[in-house]
C-alpha positions as CSV (number, residue, x, y, z in Angstrom):
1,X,-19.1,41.7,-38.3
2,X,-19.5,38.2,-38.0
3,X,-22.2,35.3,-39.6
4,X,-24.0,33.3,-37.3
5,X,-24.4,29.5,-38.0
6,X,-26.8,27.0,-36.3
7,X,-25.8,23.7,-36.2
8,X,-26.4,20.8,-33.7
9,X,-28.6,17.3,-32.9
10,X,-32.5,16.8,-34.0
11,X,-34.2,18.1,-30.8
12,X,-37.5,15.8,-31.2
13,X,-39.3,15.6,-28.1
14,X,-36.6,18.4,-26.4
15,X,-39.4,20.2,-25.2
16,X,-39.6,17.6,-22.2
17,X,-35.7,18.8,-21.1
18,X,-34.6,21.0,-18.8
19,X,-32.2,22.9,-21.8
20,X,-29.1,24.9,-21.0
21,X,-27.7,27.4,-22.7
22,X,-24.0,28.4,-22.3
23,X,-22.7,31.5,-23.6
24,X,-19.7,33.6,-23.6
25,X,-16.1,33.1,-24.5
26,X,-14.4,30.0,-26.5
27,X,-11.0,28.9,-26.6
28,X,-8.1,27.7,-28.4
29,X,-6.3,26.0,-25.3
30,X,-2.1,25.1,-25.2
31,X,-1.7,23.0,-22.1
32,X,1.5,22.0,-20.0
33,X,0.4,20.8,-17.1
34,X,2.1,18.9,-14.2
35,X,5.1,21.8,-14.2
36,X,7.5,21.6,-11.0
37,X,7.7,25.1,-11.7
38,X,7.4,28.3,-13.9
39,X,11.0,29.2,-16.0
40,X,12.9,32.0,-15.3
41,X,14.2,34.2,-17.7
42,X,16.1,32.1,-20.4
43,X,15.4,29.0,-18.8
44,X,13.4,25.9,-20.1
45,X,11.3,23.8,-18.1
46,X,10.0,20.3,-19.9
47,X,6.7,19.9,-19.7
48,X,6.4,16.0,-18.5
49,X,2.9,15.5,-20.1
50,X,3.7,17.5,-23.2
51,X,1.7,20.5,-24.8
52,X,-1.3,19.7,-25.6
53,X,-4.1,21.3,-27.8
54,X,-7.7,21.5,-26.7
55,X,-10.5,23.3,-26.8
56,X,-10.7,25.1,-23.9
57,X,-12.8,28.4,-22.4
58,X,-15.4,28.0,-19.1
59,X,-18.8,28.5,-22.0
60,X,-17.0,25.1,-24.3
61,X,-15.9,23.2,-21.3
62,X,-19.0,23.8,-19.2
63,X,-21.1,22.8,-22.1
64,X,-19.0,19.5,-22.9
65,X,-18.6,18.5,-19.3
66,X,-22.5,18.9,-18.7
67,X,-23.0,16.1,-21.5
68,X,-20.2,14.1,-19.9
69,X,-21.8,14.1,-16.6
70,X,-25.2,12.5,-18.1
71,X,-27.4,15.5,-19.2
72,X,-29.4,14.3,-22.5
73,X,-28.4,14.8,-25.7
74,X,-30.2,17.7,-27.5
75,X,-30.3,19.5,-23.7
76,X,-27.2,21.4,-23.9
77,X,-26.5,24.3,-26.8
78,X,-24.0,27.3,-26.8
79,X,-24.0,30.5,-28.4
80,X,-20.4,32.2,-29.0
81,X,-18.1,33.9,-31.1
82,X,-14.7,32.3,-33.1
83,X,-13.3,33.6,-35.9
84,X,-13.0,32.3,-39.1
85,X,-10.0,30.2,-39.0
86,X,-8.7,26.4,-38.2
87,X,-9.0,27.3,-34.8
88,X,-12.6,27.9,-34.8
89,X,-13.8,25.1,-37.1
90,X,-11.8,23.4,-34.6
91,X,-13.9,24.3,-31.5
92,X,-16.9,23.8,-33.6
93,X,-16.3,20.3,-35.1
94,X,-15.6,19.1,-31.4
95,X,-18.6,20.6,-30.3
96,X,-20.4,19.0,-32.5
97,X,-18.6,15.8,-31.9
98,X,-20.4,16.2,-28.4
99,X,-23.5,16.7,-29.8
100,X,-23.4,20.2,-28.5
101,X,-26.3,22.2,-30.5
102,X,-24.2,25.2,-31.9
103,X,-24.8,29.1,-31.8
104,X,-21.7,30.3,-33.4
105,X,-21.0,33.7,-34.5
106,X,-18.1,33.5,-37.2
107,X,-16.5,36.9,-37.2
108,X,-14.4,38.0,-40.0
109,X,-10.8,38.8,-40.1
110,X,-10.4,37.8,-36.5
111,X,-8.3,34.9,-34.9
112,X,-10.3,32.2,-32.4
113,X,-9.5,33.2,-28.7
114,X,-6.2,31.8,-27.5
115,X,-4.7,31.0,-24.6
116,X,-1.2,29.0,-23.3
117,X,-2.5,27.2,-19.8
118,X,0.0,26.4,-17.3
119,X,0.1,24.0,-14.5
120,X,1.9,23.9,-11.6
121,X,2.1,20.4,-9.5
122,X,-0.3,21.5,-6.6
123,X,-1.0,24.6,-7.8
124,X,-3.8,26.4,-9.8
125,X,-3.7,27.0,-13.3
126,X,-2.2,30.2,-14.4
127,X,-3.1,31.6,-18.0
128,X,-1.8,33.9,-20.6
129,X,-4.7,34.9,-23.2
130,X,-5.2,36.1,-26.4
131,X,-9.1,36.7,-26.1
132,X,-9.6,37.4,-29.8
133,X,-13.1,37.0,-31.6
134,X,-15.0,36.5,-28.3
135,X,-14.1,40.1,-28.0
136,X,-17.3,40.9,-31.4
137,X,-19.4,38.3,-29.5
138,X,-22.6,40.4,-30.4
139,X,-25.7,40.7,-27.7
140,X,-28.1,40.4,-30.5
141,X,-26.5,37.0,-31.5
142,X,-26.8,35.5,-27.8
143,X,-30.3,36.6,-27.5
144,X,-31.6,35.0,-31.1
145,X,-29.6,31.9,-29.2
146,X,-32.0,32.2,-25.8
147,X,-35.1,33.2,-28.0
148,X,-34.4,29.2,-30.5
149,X,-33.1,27.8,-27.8
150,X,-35.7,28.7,-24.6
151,X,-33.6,27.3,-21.9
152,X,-34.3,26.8,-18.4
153,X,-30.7,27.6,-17.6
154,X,-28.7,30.4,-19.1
155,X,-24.4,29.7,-18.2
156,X,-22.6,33.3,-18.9
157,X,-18.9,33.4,-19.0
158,X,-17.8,37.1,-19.2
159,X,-15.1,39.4,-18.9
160,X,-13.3,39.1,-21.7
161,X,-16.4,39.8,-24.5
162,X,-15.7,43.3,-25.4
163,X,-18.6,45.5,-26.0
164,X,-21.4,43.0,-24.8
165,X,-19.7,42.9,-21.1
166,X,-21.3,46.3,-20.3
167,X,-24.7,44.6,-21.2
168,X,-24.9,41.3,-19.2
169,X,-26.9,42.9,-16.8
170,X,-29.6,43.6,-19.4
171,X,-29.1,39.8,-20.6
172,X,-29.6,38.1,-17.2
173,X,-32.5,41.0,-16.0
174,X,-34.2,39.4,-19.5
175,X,-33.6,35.6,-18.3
176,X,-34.9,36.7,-15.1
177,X,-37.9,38.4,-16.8
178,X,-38.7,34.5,-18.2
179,X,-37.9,32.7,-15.4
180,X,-34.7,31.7,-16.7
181,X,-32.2,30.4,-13.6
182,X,-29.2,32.0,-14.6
183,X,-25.2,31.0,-13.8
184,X,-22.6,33.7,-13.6
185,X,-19.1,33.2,-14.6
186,X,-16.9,36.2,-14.5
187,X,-13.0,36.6,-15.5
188,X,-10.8,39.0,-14.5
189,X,-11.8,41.9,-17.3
190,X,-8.6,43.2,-19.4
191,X,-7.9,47.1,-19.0
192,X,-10.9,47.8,-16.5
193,X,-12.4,47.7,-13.2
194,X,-14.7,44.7,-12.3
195,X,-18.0,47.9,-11.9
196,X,-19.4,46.1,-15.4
197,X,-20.6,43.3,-13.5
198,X,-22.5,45.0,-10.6
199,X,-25.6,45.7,-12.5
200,X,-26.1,42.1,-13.3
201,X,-25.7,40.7,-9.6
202,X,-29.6,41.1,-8.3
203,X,-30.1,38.7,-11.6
204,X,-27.8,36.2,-10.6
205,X,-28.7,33.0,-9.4
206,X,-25.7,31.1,-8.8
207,X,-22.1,33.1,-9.0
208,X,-18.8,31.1,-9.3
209,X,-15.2,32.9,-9.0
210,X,-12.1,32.0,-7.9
211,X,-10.3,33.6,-5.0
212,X,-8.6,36.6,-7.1
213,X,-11.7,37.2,-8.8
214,X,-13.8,37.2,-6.0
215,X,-11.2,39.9,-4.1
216,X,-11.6,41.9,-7.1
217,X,-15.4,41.9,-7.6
218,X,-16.0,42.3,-3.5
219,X,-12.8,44.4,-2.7
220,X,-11.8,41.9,0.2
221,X,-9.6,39.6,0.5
222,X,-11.6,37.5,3.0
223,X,-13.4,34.6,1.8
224,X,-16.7,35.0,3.8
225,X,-17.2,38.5,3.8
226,X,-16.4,38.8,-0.2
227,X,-19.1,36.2,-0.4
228,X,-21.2,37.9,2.0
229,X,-21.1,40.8,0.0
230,X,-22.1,39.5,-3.1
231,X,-25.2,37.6,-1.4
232,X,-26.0,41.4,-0.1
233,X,-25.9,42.7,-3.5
234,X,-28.1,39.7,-4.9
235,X,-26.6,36.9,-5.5
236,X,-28.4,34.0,-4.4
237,X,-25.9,31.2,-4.3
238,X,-22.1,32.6,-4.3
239,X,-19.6,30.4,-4.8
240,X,-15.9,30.3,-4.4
241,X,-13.3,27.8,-5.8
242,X,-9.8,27.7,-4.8
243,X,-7.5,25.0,-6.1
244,X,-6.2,22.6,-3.5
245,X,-8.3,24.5,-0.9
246,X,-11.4,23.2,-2.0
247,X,-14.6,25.2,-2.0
248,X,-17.2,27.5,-0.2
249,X,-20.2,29.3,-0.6
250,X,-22.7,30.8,0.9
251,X,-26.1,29.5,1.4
252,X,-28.9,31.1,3.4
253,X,-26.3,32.9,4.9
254,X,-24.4,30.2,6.2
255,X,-21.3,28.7,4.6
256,X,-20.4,25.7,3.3
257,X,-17.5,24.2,3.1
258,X,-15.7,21.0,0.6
């Protein structure tokens, strides 16, 4: 079980924000990007940009960018589990760094959530992860979060978070309950079928997923109709990314293209 710690900017006068809350999984990323190609057994393949260490997972990187892009200091917080190792002090001293406002749930005698990040030239990135502590991210932990933080906009990234995936229908049907708009982010889940997610989709405001995720969660491999099909089942603004083929959703029933 894992101690929660609070840490993040003076919020005086945050009340007048619009404040986000991201939650779900955190990373310890290992980059090599710009690759001509994968290896092949016994092969190596140079990395022309190096290997790089980041912090990495959608919940750190959505939270960070959202700062980047201009939204006010003291409007952004996340709530998320790391262990108690280098890794996670880490993720959290960069965070901070950001002046991210910080939820994090240290759990014991469990490494930070790993992951190696591959990058083809052209291509999209390819992963292989070690998902770690965000597997004990507890539900009681990311609802003390919503309850200090009252956002206006709760970010989920799930898939990938153990026992609290089978409730993020009960999290979002809460946010919904406050008027909370709420941002879904789902990854493909480890060891099981994508069913954990259906029960949250009628709470969903905005879904993002990527072409194989989208074919799992719909069961289509058609762009439009997997979208289609999640709008049926609740979701008011699907969306789908797809590397160099740009994006779509689905809006009012007609689609968008970029």
């Amino acid at each position: 079980m894992g101690s929660p710690s609070s840490t993040g900017p003076e919020r005086a006068g945050a009340g007048l924000l619009t404040r986000i809350l991201a939650c779900g999984f955190v990373n310890f990323d290992m980059i090599a990007a710009g690759l001509p190609r994968l290896p092949e057994p016994g092969e190596v393949v140079h990395a022309p940009f190096g290997v790089r260490f980041r912090m990495g997972g959608h919940t750190a990187n959505v939270s960070v960018d959202l700062l980047q892009l201009g939204a006010p200091e003291g409007s952004v917080a996340i709530a998320a589990a790391v262990g108690d190792d280098i890794a996670g002090k880490f993720i959290e001293d960069f965070l901070i760094s950001k002046k991210v406002e910080c939820h994090l749930q240290k759990v014991e005698n469990a490494d930070t959530g790993r992951s190696i990040v591959l990058v083809q030239q052209g291509r999209d990135r390819c992963f292989i992860l070690n998902a770690g502590a965000n597997t004990q991210l507890s539900f009681d932990h990311v609802v003390a979060a919503l309850d200090d933080v009252s956002p206006g906009v709760l970010y989920l990234a799930c898939g990938i978070l153990g026992q609290f995936d089978a409730r993020v229908g009960d999290l979002l049907k809460l946010c919904r309950s406050r008027g909370i708009t709420t941002v879904l982010d789902a990854v493909e889940p480890e060891g099981r079928e994508w069913g954990f997610i259906r029960a949250a989709l009628p709470y969903t405001d905005v879904m993002h997923s990527n072409r194989q995720e989208l074919e799992g969660i719909s069961g289509t491999s058609d762009p439009r109709l997997g979208l289609e099909r999640l709008a049926d089942e609740g979701v008011a603004l699907p969306v789908l990314t797809d590397g160099p083929e740009g994006a779509q959703w689905l809006l009012s029933g007609r689609l968008i293209r970029q």
